[in-house]
Biotite code that builds the C-alpha atoms (Angstrom):
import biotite.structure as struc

atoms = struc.array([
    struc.Atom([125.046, 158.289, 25.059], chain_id="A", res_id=1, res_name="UNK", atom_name="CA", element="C"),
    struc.Atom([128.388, 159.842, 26.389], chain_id="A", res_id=2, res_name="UNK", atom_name="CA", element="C"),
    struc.Atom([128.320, 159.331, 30.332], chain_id="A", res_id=3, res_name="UNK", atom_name="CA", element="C"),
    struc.Atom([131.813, 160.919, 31.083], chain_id="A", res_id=4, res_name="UNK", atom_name="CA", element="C"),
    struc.Atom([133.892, 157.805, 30.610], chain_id="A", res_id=5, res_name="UNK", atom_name="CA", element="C"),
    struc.Atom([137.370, 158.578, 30.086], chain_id="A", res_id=6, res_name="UNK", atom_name="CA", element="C"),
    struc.Atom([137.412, 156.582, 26.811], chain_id="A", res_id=7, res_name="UNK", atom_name="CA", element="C"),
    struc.Atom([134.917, 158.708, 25.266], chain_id="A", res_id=8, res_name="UNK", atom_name="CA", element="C"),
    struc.Atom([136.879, 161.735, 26.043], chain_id="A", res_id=9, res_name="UNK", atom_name="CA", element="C"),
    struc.Atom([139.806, 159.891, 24.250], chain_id="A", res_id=10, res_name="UNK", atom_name="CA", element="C"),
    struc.Atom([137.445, 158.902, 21.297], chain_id="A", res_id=11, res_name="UNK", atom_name="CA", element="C"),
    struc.Atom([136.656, 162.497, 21.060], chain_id="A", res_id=12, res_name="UNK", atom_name="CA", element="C"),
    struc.Atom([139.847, 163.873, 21.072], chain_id="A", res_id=13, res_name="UNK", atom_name="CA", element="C"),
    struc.Atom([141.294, 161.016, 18.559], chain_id="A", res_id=14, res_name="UNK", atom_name="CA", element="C"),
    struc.Atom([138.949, 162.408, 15.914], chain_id="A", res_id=15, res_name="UNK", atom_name="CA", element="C"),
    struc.Atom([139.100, 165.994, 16.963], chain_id="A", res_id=16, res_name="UNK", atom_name="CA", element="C"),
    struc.Atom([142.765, 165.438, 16.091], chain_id="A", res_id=17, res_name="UNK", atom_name="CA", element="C"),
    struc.Atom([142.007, 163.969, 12.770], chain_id="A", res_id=18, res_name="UNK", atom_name="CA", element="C"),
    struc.Atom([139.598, 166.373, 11.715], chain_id="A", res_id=19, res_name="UNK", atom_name="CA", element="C"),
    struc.Atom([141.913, 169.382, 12.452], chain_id="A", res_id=20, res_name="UNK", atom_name="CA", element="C"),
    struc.Atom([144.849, 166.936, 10.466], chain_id="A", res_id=21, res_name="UNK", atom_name="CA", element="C"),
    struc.Atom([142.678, 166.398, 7.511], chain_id="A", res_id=22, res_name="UNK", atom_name="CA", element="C"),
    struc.Atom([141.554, 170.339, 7.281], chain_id="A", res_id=23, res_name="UNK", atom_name="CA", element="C"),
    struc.Atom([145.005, 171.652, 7.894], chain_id="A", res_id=24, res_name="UNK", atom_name="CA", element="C"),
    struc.Atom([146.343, 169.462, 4.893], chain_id="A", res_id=25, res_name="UNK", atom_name="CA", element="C"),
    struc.Atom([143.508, 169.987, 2.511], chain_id="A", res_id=26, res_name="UNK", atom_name="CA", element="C"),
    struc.Atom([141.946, 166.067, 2.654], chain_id="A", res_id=27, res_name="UNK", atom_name="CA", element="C"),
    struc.Atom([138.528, 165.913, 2.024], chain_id="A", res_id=28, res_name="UNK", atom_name="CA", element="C"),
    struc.Atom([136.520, 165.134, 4.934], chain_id="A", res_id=29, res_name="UNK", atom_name="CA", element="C"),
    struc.Atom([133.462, 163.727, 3.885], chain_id="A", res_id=30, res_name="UNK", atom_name="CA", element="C"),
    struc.Atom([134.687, 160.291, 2.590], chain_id="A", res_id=31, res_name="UNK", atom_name="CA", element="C"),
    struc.Atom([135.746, 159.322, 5.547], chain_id="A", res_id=32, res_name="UNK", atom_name="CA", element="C"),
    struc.Atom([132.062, 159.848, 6.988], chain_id="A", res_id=33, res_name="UNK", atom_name="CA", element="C"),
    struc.Atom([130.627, 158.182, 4.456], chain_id="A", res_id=34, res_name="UNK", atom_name="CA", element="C"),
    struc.Atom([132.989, 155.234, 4.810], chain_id="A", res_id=35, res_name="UNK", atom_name="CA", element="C"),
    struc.Atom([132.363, 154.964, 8.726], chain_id="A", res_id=36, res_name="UNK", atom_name="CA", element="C"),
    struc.Atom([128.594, 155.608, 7.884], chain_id="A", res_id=37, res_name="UNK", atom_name="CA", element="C"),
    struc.Atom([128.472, 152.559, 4.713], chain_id="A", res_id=38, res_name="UNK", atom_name="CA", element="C"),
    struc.Atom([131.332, 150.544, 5.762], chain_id="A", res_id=39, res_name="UNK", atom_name="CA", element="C"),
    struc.Atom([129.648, 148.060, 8.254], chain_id="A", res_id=40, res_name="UNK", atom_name="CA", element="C"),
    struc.Atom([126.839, 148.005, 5.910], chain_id="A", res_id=41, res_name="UNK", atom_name="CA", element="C"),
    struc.Atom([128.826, 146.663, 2.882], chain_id="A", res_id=42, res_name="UNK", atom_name="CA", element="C"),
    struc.Atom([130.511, 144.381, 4.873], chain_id="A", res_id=43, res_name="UNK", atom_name="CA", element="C"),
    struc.Atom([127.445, 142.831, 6.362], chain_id="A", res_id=44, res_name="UNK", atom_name="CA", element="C"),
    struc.Atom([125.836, 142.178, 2.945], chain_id="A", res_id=45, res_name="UNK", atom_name="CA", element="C"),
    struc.Atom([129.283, 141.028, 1.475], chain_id="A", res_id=46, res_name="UNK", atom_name="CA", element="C"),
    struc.Atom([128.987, 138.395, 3.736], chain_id="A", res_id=47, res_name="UNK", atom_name="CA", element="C"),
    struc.Atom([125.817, 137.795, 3.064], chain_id="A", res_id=48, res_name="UNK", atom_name="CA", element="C"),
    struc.Atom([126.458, 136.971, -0.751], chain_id="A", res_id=49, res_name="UNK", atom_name="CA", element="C"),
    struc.Atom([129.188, 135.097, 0.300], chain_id="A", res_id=50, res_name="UNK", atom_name="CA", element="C"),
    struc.Atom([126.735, 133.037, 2.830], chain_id="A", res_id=51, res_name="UNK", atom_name="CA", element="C"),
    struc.Atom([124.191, 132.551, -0.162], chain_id="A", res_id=52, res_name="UNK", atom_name="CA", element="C"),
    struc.Atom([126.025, 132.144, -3.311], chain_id="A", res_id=53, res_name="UNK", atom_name="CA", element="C"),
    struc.Atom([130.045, 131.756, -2.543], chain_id="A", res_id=54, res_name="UNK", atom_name="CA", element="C"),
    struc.Atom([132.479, 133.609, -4.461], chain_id="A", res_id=55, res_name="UNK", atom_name="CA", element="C"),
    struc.Atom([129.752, 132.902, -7.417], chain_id="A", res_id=56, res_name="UNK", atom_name="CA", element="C"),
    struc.Atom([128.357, 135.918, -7.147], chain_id="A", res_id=57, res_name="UNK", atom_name="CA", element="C"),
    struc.Atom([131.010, 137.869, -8.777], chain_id="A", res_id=58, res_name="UNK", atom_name="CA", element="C"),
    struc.Atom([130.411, 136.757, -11.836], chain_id="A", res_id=59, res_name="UNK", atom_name="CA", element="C"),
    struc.Atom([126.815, 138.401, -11.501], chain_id="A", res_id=60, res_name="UNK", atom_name="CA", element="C"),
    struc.Atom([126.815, 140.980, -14.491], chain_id="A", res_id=61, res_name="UNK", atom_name="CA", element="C"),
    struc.Atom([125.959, 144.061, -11.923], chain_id="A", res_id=62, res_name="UNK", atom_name="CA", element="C"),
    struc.Atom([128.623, 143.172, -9.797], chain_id="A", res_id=63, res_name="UNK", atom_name="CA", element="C"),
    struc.Atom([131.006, 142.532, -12.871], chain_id="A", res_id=64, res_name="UNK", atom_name="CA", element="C"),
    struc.Atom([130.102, 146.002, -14.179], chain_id="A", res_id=65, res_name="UNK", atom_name="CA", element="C"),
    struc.Atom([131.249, 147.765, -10.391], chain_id="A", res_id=66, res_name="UNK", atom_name="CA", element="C"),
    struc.Atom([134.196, 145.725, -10.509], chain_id="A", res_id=67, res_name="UNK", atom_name="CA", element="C"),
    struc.Atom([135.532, 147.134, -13.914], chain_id="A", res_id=68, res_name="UNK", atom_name="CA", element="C"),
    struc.Atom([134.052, 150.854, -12.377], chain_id="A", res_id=69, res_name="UNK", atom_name="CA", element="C"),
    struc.Atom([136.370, 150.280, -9.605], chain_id="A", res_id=70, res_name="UNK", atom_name="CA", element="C"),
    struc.Atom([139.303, 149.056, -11.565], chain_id="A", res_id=71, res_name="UNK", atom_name="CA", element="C"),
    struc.Atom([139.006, 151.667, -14.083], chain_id="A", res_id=72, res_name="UNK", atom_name="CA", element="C"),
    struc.Atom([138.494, 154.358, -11.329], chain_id="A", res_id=73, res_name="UNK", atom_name="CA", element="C"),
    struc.Atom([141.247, 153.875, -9.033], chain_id="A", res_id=74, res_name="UNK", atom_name="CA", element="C"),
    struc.Atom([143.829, 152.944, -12.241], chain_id="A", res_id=75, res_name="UNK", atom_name="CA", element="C"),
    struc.Atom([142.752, 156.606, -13.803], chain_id="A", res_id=76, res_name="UNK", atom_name="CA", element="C"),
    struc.Atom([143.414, 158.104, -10.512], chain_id="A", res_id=77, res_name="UNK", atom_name="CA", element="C"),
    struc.Atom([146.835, 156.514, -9.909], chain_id="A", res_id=78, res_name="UNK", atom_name="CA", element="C"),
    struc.Atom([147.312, 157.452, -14.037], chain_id="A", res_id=79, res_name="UNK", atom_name="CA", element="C"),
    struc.Atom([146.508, 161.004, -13.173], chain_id="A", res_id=80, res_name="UNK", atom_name="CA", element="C"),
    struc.Atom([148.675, 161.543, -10.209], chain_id="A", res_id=81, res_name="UNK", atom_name="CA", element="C"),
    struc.Atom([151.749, 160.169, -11.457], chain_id="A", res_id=82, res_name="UNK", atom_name="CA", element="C"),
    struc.Atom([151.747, 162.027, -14.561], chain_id="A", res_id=83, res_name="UNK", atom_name="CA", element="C"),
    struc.Atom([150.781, 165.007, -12.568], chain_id="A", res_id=84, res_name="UNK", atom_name="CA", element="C"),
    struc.Atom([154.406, 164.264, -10.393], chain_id="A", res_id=85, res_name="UNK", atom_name="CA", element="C"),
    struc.Atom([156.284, 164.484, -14.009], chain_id="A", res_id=86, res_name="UNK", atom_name="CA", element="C"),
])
């Protein structure tokens, strides 16, 4: 509930700014909602796992699998965008 505190209004215009930044140089916008929206989340139940099994659970075969996805996803975009600079 916004009740006219000043750091609201500075809240506000903080992500005003970074909206109009991210449209004006063509980022997308909607990661960065879904990150503010699933980011607490996954960090809650990281620690969970953590709490429960240690750092055993990453050698769970679902959470190997994601891993590699992740690995392989962020190593084909860094692939792609320095060939794209040649």
């Amino acid at each position: 509930m916004i009740r006219g505190h000043w750091q609201y209004v500075a809240l506000s215009v903080l992500f005003e700014l970074l909206g109009y930044g991210m449209k004006k140089w063509k980022y997308p916008r909607a990661p960065l909602i879904l990150g503010f929206i699933l980011g607490p989340l996954a960090e809650d139940y990281l620690h969970k796992s953590l709490g429960v099994y240690g750092l055993a659970f990453l050698k769970r075969p679902i959470v190997l699998v994601l891993l590699i996805m992740v690995i392989l996803s962020l190593g084909y975009s860094i692939f792609h965008t320095l060939r794209e600079r040649k």
